[in-house]
Backbone as JSON Lines, residues from 0, in Angstrom:
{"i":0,"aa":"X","n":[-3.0,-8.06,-24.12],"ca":[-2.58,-8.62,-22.85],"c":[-3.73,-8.52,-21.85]}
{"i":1,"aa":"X","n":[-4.13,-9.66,-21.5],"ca":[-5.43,-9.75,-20.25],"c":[-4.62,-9.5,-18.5]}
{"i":2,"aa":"X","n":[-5.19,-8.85,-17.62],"ca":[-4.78,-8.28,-16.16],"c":[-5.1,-9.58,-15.44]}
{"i":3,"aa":"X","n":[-4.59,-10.13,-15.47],"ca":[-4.2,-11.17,-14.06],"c":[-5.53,-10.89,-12.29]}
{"i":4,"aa":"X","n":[-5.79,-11.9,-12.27],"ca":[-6.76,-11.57,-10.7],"c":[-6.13,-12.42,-10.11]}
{"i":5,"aa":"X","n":[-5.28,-11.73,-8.82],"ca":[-4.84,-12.96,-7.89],"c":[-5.78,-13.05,-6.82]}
{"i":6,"aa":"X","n":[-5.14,-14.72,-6.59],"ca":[-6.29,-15.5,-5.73],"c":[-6.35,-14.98,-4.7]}
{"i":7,"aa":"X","n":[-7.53,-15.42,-3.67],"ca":[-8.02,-14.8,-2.67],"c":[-7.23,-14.64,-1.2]}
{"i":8,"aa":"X","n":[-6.39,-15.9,-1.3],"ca":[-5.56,-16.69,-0.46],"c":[-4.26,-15.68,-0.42]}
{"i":9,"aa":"X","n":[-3.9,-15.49,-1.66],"ca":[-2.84,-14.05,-1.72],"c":[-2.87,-12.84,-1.11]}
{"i":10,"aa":"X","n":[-4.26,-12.67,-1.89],"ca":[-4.6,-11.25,-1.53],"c":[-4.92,-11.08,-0.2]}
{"i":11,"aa":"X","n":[-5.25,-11.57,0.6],"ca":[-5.36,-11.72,2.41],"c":[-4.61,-11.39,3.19]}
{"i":12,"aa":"X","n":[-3.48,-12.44,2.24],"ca":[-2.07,-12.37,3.19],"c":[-1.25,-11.34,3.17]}
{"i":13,"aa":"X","n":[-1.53,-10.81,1.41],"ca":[-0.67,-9.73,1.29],"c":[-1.69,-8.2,1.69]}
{"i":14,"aa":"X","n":[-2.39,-8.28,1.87],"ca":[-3.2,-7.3,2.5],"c":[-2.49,-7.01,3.98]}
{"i":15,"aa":"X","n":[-2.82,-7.72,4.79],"ca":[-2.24,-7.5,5.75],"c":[-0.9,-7.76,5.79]}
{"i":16,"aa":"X","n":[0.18,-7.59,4.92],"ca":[1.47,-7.15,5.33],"c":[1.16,-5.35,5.15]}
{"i":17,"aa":"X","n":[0.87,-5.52,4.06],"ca":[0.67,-4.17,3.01],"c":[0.15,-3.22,4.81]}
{"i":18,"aa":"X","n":[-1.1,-3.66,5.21],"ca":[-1.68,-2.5,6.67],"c":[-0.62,-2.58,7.26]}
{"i":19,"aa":"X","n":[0.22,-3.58,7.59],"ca":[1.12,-3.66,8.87],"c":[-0.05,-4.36,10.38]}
{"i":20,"aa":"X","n":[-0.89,-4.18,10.42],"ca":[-2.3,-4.55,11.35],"c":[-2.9,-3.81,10.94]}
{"i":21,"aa":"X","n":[-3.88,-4.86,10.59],"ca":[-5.64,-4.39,10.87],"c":[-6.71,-5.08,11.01]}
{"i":22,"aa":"X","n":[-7.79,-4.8,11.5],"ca":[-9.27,-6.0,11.37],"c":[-9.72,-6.18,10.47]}
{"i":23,"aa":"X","n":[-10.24,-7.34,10.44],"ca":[-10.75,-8.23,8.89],"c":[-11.3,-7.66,8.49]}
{"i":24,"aa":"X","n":[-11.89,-6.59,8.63],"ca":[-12.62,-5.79,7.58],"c":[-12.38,-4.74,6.49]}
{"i":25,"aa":"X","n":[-11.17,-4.53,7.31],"ca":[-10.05,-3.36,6.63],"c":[-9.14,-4.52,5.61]}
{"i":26,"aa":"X","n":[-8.59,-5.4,6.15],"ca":[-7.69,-6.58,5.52],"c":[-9.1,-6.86,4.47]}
{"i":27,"aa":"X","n":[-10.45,-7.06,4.2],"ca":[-11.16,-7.57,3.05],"c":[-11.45,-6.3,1.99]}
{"i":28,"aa":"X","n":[-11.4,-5.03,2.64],"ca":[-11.78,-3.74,2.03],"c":[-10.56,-3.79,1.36]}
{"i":29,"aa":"X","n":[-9.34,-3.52,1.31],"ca":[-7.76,-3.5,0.64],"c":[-7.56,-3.78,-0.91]}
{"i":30,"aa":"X","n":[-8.74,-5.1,-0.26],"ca":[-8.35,-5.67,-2.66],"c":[-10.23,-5.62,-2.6]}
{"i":31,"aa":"X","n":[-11.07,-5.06,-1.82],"ca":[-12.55,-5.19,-2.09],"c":[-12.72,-7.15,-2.28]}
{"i":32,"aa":"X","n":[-12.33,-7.38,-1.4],"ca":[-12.82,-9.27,-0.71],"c":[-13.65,-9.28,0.11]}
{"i":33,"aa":"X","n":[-14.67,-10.46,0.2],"ca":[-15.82,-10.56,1.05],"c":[-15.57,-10.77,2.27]}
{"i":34,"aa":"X","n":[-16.2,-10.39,3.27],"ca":[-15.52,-10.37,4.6],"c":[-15.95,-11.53,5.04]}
{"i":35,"aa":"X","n":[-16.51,-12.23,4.48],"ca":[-16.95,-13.71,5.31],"c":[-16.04,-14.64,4.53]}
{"i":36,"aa":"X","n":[-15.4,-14.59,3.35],"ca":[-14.54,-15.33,2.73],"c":[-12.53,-14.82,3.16]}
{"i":37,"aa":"X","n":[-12.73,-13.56,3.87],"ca":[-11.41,-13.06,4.39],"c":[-11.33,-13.68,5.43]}
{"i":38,"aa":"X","n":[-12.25,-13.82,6.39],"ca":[-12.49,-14.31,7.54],"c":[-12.16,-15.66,8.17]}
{"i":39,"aa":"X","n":[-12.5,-16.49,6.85],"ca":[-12.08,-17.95,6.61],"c":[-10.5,-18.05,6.44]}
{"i":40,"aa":"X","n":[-10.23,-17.06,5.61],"ca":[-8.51,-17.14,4.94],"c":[-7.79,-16.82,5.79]}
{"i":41,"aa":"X","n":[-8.18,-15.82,7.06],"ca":[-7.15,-15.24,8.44],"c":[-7.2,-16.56,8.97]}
{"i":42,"aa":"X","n":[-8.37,-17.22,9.35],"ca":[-8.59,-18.07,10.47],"c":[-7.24,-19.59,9.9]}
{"i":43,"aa":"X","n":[-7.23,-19.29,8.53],"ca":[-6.79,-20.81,7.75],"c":[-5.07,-19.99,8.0]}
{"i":44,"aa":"X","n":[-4.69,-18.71,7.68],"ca":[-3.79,-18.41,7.7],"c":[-3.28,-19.0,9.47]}
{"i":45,"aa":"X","n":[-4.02,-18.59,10.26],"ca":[-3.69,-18.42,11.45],"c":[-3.0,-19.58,12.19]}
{"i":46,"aa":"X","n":[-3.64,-21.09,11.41],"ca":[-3.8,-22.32,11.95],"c":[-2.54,-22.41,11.55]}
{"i":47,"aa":"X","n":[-1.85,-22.27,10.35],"ca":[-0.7,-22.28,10.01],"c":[0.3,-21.7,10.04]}
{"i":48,"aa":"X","n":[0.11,-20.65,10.69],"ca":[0.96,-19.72,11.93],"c":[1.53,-18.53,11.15]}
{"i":49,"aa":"X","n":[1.33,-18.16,9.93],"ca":[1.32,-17.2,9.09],"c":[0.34,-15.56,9.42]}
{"i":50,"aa":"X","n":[-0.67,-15.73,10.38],"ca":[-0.76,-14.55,10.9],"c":[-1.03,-15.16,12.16]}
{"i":51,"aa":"X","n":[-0.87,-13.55,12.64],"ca":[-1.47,-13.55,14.61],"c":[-2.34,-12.4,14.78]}
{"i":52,"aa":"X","n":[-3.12,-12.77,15.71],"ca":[-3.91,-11.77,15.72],"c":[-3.88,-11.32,17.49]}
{"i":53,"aa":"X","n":[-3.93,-9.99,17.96],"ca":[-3.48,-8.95,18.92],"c":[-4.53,-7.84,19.18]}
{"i":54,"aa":"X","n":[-4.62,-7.17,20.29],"ca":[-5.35,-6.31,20.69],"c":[-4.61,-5.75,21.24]}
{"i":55,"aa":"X","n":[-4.37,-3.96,21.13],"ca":[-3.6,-3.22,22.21],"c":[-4.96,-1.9,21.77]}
{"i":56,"aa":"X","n":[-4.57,-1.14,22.7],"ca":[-5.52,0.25,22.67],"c":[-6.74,0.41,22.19]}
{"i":57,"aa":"X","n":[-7.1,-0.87,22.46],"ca":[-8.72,-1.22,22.41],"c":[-9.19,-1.62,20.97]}
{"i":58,"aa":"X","n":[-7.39,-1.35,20.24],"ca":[-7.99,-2.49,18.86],"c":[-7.49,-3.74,18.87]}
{"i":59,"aa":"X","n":[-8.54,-4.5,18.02],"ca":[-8.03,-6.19,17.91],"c":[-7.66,-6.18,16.39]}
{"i":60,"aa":"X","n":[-6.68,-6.92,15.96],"ca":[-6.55,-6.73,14.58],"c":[-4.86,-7.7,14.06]}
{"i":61,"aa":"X","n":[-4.83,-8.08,13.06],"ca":[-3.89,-9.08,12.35],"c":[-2.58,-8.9,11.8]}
{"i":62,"aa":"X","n":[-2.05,-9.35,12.05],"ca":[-0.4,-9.04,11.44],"c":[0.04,-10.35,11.11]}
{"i":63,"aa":"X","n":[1.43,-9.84,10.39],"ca":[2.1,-11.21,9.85],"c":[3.25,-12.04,10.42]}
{"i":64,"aa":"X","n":[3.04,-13.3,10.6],"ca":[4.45,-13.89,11.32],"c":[5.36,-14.08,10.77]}
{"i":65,"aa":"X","n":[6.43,-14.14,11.12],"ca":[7.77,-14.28,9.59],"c":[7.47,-15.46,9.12]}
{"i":66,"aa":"X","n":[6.53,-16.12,9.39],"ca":[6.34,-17.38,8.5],"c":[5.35,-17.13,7.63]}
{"i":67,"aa":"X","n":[4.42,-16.25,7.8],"ca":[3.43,-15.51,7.07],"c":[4.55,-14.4,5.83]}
{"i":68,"aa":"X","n":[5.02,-13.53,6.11],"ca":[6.23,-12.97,5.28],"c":[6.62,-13.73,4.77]}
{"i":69,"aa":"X","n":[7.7,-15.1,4.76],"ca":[7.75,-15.67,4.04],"c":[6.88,-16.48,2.47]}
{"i":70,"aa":"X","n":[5.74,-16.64,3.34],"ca":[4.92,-17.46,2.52],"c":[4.4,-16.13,1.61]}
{"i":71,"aa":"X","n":[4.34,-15.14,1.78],"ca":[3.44,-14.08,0.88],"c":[4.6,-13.77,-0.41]}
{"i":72,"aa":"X","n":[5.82,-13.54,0.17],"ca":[7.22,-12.9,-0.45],"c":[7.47,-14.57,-1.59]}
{"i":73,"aa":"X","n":[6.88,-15.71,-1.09],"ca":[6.75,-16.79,-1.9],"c":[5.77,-16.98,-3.22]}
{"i":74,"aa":"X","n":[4.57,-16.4,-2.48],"ca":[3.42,-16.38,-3.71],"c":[3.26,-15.47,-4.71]}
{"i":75,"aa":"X","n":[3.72,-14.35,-3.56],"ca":[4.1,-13.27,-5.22],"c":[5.27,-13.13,-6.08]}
{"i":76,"aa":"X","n":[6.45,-13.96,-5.51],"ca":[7.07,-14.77,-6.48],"c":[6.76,-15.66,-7.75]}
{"i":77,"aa":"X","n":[6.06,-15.9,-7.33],"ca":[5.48,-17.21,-7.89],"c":[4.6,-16.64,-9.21]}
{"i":78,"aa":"X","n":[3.96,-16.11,-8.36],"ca":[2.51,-15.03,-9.22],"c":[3.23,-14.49,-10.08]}
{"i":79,"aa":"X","n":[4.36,-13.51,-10.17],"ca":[5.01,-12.57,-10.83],"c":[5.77,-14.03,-12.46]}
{"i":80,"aa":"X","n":[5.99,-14.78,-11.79],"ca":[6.85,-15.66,-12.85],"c":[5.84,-16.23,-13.68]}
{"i":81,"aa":"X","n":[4.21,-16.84,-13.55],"ca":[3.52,-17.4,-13.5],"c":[2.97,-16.82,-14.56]}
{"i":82,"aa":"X","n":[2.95,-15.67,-14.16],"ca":[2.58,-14.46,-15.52],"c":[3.57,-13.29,-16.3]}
{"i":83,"aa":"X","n":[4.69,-13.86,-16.19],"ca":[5.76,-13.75,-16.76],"c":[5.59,-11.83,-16.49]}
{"i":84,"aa":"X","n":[5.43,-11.49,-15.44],"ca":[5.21,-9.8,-15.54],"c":[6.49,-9.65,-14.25]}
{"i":85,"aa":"X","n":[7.38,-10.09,-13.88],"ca":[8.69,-9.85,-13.22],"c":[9.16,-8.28,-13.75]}
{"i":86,"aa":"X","n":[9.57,-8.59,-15.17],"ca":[10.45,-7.36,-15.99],"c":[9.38,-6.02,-15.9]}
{"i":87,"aa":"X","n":[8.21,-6.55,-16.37],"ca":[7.34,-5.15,-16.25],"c":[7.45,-4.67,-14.59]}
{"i":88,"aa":"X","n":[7.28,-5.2,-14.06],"ca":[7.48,-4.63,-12.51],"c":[8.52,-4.05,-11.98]}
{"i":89,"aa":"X","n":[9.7,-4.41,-12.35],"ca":[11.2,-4.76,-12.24],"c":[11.16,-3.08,-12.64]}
{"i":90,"aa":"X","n":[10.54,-3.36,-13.99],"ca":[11.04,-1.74,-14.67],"c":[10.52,-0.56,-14.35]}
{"i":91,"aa":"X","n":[8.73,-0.81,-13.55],"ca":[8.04,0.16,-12.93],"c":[8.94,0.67,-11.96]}
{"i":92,"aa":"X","n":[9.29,-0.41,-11.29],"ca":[9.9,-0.02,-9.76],"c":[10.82,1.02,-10.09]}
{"i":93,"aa":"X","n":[12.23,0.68,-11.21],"ca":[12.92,1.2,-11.48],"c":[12.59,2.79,-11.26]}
{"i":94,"aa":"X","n":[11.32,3.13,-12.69],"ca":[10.86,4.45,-12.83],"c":[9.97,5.38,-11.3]}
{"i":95,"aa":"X","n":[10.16,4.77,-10.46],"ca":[9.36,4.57,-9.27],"c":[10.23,5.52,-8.37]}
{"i":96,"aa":"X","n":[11.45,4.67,-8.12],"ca":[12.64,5.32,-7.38],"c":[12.45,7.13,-7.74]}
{"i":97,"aa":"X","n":[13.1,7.49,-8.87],"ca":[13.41,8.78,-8.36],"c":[11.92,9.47,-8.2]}
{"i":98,"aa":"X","n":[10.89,9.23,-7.97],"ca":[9.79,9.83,-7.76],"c":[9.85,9.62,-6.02]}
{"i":99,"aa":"X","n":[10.03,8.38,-5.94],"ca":[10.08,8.28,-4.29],"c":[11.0,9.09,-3.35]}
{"i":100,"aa":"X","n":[11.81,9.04,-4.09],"ca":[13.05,10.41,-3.73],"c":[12.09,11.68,-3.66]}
{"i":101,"aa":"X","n":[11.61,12.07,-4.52],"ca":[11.1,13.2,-4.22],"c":[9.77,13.31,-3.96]}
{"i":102,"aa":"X","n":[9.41,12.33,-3.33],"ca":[8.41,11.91,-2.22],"c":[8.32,12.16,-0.82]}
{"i":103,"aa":"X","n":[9.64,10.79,-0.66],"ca":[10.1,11.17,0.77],"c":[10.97,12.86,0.94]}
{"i":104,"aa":"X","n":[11.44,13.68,0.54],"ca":[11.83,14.77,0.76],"c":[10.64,15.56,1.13]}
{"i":105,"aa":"X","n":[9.47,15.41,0.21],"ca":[8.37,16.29,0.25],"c":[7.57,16.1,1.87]}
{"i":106,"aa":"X","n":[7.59,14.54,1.84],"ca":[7.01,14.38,3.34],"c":[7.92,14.64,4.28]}
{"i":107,"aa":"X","n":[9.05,14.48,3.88],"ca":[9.97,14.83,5.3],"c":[10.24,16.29,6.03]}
{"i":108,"aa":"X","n":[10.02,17.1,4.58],"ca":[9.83,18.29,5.08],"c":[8.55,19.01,5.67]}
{"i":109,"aa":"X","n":[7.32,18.56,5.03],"ca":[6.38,18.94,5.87],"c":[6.05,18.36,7.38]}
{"i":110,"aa":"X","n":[6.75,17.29,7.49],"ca":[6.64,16.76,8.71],"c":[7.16,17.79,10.0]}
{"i":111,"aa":"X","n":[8.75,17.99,9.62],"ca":[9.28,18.59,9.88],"c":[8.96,20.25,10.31]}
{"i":112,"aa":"X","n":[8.1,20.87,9.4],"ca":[7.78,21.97,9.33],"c":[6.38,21.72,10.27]}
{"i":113,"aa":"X","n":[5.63,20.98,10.3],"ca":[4.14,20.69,10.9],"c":[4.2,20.56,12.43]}
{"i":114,"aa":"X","n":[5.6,19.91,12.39],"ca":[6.24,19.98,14.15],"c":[5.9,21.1,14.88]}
{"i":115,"aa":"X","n":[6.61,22.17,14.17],"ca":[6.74,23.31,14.86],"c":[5.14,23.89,15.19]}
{"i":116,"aa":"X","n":[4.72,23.37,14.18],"ca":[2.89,24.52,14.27],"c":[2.29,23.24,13.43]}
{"i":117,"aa":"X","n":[1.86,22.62,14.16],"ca":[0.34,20.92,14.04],"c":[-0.72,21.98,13.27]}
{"i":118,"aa":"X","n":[-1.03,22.73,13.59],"ca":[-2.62,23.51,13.14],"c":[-2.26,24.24,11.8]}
{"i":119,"aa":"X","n":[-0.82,24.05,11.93],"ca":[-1.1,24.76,10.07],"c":[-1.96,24.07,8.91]}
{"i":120,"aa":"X","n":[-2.26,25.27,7.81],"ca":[-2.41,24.94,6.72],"c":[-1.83,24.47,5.81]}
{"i":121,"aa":"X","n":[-1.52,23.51,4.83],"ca":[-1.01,23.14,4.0],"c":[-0.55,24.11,2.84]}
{"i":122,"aa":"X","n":[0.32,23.99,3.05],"ca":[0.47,25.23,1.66],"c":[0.64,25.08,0.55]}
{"i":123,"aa":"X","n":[0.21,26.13,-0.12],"ca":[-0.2,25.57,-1.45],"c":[0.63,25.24,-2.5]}
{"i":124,"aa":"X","n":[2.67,25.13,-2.56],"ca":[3.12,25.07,-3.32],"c":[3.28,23.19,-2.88]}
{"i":125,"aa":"X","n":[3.17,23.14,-1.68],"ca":[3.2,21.54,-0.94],"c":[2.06,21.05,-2.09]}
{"i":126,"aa":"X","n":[1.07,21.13,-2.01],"ca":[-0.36,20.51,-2.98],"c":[0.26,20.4,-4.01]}
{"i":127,"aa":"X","n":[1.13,21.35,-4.97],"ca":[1.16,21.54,-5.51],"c":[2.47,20.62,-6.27]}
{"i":128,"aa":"X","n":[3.09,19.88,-5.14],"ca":[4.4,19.11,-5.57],"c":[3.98,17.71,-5.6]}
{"i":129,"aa":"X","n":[2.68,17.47,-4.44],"ca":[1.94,16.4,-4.32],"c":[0.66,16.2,-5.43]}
{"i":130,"aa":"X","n":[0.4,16.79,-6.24],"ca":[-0.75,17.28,-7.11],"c":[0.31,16.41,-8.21]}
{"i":131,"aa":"X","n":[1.56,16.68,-8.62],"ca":[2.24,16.45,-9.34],"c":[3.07,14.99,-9.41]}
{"i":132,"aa":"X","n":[3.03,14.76,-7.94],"ca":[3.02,13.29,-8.29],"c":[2.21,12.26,-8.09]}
{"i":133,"aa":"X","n":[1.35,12.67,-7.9],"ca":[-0.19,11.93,-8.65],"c":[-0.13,11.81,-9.96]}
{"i":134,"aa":"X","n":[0.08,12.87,-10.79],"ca":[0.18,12.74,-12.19],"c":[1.17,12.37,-13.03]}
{"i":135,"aa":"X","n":[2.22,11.64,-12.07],"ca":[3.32,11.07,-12.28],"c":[2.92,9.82,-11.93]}
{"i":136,"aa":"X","n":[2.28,9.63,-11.03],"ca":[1.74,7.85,-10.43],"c":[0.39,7.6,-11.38]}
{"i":137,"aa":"X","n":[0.11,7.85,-11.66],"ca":[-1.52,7.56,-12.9],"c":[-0.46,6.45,-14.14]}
{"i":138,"aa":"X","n":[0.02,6.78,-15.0],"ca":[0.51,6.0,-16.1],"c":[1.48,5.02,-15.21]}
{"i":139,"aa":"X","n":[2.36,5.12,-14.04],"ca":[2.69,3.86,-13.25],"c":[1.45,2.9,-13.3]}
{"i":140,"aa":"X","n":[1.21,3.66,-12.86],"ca":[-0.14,2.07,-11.68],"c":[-0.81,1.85,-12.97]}
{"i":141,"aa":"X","n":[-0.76,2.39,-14.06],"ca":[-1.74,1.57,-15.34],"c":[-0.58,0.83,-15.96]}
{"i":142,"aa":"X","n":[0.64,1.0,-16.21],"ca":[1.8,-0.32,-16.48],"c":[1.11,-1.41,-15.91]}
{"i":143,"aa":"X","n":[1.31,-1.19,-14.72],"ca":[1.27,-2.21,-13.4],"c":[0.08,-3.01,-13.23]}
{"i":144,"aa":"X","n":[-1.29,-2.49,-13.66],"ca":[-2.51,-2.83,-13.68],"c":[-2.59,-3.85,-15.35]}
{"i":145,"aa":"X","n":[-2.21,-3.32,-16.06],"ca":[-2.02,-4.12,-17.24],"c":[-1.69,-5.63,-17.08]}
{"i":146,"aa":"X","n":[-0.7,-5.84,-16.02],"ca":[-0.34,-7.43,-15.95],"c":[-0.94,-7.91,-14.53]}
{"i":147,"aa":"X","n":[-1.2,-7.06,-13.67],"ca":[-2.0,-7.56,-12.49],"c":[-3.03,-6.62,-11.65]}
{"i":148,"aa":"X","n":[-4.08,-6.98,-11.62],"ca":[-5.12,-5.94,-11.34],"c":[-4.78,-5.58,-10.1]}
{"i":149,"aa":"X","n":[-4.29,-6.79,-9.01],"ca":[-4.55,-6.36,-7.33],"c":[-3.47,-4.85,-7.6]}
{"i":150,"aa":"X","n":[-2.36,-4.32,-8.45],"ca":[-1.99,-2.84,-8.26],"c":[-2.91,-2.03,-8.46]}
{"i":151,"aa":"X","n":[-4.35,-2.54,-8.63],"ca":[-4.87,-0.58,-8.41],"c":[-5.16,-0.47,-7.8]}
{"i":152,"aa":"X","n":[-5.74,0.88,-7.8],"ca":[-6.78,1.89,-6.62],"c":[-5.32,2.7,-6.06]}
{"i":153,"aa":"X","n":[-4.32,2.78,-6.29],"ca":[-3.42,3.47,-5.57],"c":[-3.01,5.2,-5.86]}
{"i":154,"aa":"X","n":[-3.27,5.23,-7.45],"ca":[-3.76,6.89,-7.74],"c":[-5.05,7.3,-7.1]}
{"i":155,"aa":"X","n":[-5.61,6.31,-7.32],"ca":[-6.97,7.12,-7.06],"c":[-7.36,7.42,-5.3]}
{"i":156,"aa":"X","n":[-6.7,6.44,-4.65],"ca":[-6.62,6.79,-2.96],"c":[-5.65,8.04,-2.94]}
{"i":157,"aa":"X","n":[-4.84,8.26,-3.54],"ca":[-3.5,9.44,-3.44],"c":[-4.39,10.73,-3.66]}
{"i":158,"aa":"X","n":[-4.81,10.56,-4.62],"ca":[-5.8,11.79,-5.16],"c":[-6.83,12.07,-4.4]}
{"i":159,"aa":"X","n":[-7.62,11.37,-3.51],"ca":[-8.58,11.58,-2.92],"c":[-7.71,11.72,-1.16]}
{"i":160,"aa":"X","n":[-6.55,11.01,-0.98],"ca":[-6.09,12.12,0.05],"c":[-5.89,13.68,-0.4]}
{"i":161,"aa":"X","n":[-5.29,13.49,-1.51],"ca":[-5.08,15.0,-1.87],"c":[-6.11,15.99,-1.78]}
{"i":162,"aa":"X","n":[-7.45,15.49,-2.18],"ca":[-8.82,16.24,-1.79],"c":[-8.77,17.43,-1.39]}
{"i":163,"aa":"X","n":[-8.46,15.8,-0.2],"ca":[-8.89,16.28,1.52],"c":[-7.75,17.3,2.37]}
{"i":164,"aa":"X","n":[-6.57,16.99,1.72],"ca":[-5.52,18.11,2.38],"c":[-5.38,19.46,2.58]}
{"i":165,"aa":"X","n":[-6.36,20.08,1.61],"ca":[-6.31,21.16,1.31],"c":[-6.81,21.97,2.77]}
{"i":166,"aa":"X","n":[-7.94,21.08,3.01],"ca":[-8.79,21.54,4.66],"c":[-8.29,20.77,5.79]}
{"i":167,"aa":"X","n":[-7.66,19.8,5.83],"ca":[-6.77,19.06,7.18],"c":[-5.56,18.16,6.67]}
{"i":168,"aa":"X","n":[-4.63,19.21,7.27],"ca":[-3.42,18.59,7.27],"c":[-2.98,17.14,7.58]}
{"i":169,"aa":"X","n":[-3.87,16.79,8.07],"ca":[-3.7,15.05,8.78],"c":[-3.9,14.29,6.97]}
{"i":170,"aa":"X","n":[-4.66,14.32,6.18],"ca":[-4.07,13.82,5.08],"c":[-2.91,14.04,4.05]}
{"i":171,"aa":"X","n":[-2.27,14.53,4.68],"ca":[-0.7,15.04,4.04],"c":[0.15,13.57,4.24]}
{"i":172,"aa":"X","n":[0.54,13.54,5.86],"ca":[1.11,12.35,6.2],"c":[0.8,11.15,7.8]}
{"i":173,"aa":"X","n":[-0.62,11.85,8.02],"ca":[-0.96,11.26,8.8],"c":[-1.89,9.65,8.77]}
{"i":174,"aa":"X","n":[-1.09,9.3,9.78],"ca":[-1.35,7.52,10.06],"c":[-2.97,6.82,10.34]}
{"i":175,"aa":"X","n":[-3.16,8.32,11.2],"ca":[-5.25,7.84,11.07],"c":[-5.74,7.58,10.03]}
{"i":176,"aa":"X","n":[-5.51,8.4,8.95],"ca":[-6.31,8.47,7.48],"c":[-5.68,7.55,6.93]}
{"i":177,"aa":"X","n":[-6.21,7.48,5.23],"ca":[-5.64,6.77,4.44],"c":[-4.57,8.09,3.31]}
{"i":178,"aa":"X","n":[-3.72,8.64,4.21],"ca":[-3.26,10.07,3.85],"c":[-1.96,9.88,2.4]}
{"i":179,"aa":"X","n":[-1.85,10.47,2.08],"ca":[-0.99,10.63,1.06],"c":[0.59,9.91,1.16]}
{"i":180,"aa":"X","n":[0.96,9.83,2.08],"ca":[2.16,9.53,2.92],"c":[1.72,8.34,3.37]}
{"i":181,"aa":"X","n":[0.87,7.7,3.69],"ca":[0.32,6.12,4.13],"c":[-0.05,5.38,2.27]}
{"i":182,"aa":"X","n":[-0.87,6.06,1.53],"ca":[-0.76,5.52,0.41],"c":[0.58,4.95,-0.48]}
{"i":183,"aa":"X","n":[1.69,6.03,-0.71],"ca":[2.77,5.77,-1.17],"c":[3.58,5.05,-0.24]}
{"i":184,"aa":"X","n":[3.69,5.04,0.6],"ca":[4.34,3.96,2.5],"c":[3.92,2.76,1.11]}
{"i":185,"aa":"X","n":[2.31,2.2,0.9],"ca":[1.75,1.23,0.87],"c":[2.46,0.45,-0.36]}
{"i":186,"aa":"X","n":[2.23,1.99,-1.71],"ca":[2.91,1.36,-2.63],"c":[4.42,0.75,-2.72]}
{"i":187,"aa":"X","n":[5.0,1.56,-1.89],"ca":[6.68,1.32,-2.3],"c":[6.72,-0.18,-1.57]}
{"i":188,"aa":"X","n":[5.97,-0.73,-0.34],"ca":[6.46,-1.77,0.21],"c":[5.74,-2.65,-0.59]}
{"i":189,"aa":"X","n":[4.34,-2.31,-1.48],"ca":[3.58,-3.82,-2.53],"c":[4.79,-4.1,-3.88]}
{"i":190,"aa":"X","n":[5.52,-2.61,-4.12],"ca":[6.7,-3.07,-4.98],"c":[7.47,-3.66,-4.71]}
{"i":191,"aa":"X","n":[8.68,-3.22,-3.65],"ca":[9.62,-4.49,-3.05],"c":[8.91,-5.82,-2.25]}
{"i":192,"aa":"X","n":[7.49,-5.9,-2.13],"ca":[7.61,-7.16,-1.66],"c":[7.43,-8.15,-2.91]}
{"i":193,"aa":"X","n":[6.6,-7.75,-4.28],"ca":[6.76,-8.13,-4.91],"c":[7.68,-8.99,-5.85]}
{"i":194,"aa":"X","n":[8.59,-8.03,-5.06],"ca":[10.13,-8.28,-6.26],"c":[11.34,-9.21,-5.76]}
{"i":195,"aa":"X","n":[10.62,-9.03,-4.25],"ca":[11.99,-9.69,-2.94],"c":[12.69,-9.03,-3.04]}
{"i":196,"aa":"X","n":[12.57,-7.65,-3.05],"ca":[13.81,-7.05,-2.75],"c":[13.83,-5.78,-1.67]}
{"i":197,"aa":"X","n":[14.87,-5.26,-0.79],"ca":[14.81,-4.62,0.14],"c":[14.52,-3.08,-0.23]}
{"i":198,"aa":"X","n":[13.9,-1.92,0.46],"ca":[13.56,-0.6,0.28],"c":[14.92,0.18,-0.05]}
C-alpha cells in the first residue's frame, strides 16, 4: 500500500483549521509547504471567502470562514473516499477514544492542580502517564500514515513536548508552545474533521 500526498490546496486550508489562527508561516510549517506557494493558496482561499485574515494583540494571522469549514470538511471527504482509507481512519479514531479519555483526565487534572501553584514542577508520575501515551500514539499515527502521509509528525511533536516538560511546565498544556495538550487538541480535531464527525 503506497501513503497518499494531499494536495497543496488541502493542506492550507486544513492547516489552518487544525491552528485555529495563525500566520502564513506557521499555516506553511504544519504540513512543511513553501511559504511563497501557501501564500498564494491563503490569498486564493481568501478571494473565495474561505479564510479571513485578522490582527488582535499585535498578531496578524488566518482563520476559517464557515465557508472555508465547509469546503475543507468537503475535501477531506473526498480525499478519504478517493483513497478508499475512510474504514482505516474510522477504526483509528475508534482505538483513539479511550486513550483520549485518559488524556483529557490527565490534562484536566494537572491543569487543575497547576492553578493552585503555576511554578510547580511536573511530577514525575504525570511524565510518566504522558510518556505512556506517546507509546500508545506511535503505532496510531503509523496506521494512519500508511494511507495518508499529511497524519504525521504528531508522535514525534508529543514526544518532543514531552522533552521539554520535565524543566517547564508550560509544555504540559500550555497554548504558547507546541505543548503536549495543544498536540493531541490538534490530533483529535484532524480526526473528526476528517471523518465529519463531531468530538
Amino acid at each position: 500500500m503506497t501513503a497518499r500526498t494531499s494536495p497543496a490546496g488541502l493542506l492550507v486550508l486544513h492547516a489552518v483549521r487544525l491552528k485555529g489562527f495563525a500566520r502564513t508561516d506557521a499555516v506553511a510549517a504544519r504540513f512543511g509547504l513553501d511559504a511563497a506557494q501557501t501564500h498564494e493558496e491563503l490569498l486564493d482561499a481568501e478571494a473565495y471567502g474561505r479564510v479571513t485574515r485578522a490582527s488582535f494583540a499585535g498578531l496578524t494571522g488566518w482563520s476559517l470562514t464557515e465557508a472555508g469549514r465547509r469546503r475543507n470538511e468537503a475535501e477531506l471527504r473526498e480525499e478519504l473516499d478517493a483513497h478508499d482509507a475512510r474504514d482505516a481512519v474510522a477504526a483509528m479514531h475508534d482505538d483513539f477514544l479511550p486513550l483520549n479519555s485518559q488524556a483529557t483526565r490527565t490534562f484536566t487534572a494537572w491543569q487543575l492542580e497547576s492553578m493552585d501553584s503555576p511554578a510547580k514542577a511536573v511530577p514525575g508520575d504525570l511524565i510518566g502517564q504522558l510518556a505512556g501515551l506517546a507509546q500508545r500514539l506511535h503505532p496510531l499515527e503509523r496506521r494512519l500514515t500508511e494511507r495518508l502521509t499529511r497524519f504525521g509528525g504528531y508522535h514525534r511533536r508529543f514526544a518532543e513536548a514531552l522533552a521539554h516538560a520535565s524543566d517547564d511546565p508550560a509544555w504540559v498544556t500550555g497554548m504558547e508552545v507546541d505543548s503536549c495538550h495543544r498536540v493531541w487538541f490538534e490530533l483529535h480535531e484532524d480526526l473528526v474533521a476528517s471523518l465529519g464527525i463531531s468530538r
